[in-house]
N, C-alpha and C positions, 0 to 999 in steps of 0.2 A: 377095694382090698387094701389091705396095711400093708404098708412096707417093712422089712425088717430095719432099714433105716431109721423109716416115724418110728418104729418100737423102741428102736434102740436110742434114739434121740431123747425120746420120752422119759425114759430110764435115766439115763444123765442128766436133763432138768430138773426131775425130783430128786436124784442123787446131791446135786448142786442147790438145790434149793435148800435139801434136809440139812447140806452142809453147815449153811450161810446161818441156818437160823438156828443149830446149835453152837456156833460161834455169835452170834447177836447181832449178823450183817444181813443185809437186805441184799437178798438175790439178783435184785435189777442191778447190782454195779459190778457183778463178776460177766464178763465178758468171755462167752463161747467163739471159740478158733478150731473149726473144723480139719482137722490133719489131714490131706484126703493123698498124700506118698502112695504112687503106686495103683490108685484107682482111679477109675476112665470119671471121665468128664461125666458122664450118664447118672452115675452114683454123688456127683457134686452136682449135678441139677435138680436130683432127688431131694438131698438135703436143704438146698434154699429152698424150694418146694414146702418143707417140712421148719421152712422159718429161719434156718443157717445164715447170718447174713457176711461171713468173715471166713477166709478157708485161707488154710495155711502149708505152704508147699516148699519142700528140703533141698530139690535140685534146681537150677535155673534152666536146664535144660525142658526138665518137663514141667517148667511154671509157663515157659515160653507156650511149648504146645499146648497146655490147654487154653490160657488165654487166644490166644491163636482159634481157635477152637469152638469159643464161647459164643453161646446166642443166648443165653440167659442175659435175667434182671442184672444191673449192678450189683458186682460183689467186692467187698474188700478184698483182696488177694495177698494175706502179708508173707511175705518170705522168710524162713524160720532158721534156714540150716546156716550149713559152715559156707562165707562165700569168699571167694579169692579172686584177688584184686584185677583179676582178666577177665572179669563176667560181670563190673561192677556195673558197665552201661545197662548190660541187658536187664542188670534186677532195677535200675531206674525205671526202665522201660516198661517192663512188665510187672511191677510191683506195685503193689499202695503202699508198699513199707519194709524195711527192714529191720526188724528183730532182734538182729546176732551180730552186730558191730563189736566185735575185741580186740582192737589193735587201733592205732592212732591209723597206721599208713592206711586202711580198709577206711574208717573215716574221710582222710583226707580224698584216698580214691573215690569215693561216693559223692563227697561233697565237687567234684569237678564234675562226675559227669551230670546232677545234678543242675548243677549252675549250667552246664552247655545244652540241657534240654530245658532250663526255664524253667524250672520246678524247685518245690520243695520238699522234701524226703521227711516224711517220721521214719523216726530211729529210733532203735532199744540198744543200753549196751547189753551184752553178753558176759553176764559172769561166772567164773566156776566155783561156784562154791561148794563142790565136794572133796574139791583136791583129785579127781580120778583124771591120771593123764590122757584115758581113752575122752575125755571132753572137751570141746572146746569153749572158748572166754577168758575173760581176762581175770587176774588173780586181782580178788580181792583189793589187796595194797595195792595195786597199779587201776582200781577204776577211776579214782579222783581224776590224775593223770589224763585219763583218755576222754573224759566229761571234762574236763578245761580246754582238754582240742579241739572236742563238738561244742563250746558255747563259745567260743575264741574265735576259733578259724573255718569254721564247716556254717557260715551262714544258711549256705542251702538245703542245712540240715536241722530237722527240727527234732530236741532228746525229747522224748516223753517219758521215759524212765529205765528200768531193767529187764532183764530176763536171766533166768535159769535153767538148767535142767537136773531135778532133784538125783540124790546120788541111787543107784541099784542096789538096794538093801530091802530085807523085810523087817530091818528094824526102824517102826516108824519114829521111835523121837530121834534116831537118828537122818529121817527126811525130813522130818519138821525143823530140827537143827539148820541144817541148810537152808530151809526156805526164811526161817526167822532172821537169818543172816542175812539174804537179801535183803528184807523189810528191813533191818537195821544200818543196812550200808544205805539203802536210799534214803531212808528219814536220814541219816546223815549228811548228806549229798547235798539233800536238797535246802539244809541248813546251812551248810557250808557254802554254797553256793547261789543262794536265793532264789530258786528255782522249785517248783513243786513234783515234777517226776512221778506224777501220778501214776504213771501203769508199774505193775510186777507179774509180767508175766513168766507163771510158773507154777506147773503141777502139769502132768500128761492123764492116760488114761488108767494109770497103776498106783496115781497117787494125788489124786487131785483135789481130794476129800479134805485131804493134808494140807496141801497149796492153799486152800482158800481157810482153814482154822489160823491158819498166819498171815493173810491177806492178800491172796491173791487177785489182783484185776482182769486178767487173761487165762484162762485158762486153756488150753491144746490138746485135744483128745482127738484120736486118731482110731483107734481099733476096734473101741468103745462107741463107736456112732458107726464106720465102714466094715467092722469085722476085719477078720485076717487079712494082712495085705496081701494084693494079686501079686503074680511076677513081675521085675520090673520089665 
């Protein structure tokens, strides 16, 4: 029997693919990030089941428990959301990655507990590039700034590039706006800096069709692969 998951997995692959190849990109380098906010561990053992290999989780509370939790294959686990600088150990701990780094001090806190567990963190900065004060990242003008903190002083931390999350609009050149912004700040970045900053993750399950016609690496779909989120 199918799952509504493989269904809906299915769906979004071809959605992703038909994406890729009316933009003139090859499917194999956009990279699926399962959002799995709010749904039990059972419904993320489904999905790597159905080939998932990356899931992406908002709270460190409940990134804790399901790690915790896990008896599946290796999975990536990257941590997506807004995180504050009192929870930096445990997203070391329980993370493959952090995502949503906007602010120098979150850096600097990442990079110590990092260094006191022996490890090396991939990082994404976090930028806002729709201007909406309900988001969080860092403005624009102040990402060079906080990408000279992580290549300077956060050795234990390794930039791979950006993230976004596109503005709530149904105006799509207005999402596309925003995400071409990121591709432009990071081709800048990584000129600026010598560095290549290869990932952009950005587009969710509302808009991701978008994300990847401007170059999306990571893409994050959550609703689109689990359905409606459960109570938390």
């Amino acid at each position: 029997m199918v799952s509504s998951i493989e269904e809906n997995l299915k769906r979004v692959k071809e959605a992703l693919a038909a994406a890729a190849e009316r933009s003139g990109r090859d499917a194999g380098e956009i990279r699926l990030i399962a959002v799995s906010k709010t749904h039990p561990v059972e419904s993320i053992m489904e999905a790597v089941r159905c080939g998932i290999e990356a899931v992406g989780e908002n709270r460190i509370q409940e990134l804790e428990e399901k790690r915790r939790s896990w008896e599946g294959p290796p999975v990536d686990w990257r941590f997506i959301g807004h995180l504050q600088t009192n929870k930096v150990r445990k997203a070391v701990e329980f993370s493959s990655a952090v995502d949503s780094v906007d602010s120098p001090r979150l850096a600097l806190a990442l990079a110590r507990a990092a260094e006191e567990r022996g490890t090396t963190l991939p990082v994404l900065v976090e930028v806002n590039t729709s201007g909406e004060s309900s988001k969080h990242g860092v403005h624009p003008s102040q990402a060079a700034r906080l990408v000279e903190v992580l290549l300077e002083e956060c050795p234990a931390l390794r930039l791979d590039g950006l993230m976004t999350i596109g503005p709530l609009s149904d105006d799509i050149s207005e999402v596309r706006r925003a995400f071409a912004m990121l591709r432009t700040l990071r081709d800048g970045l990584a000129r600026d800096f010598g560095r290549p900053l290869r990932e952009l993750s950005m587009g969710m399950s509302g808009d991701y069709e978008q994300a990847v016609a401007e170059g999306s690496t990571m893409v994050r779909i959550g609703s689109a692969i689990f359905g409606s989120r459960s109570r938390p």
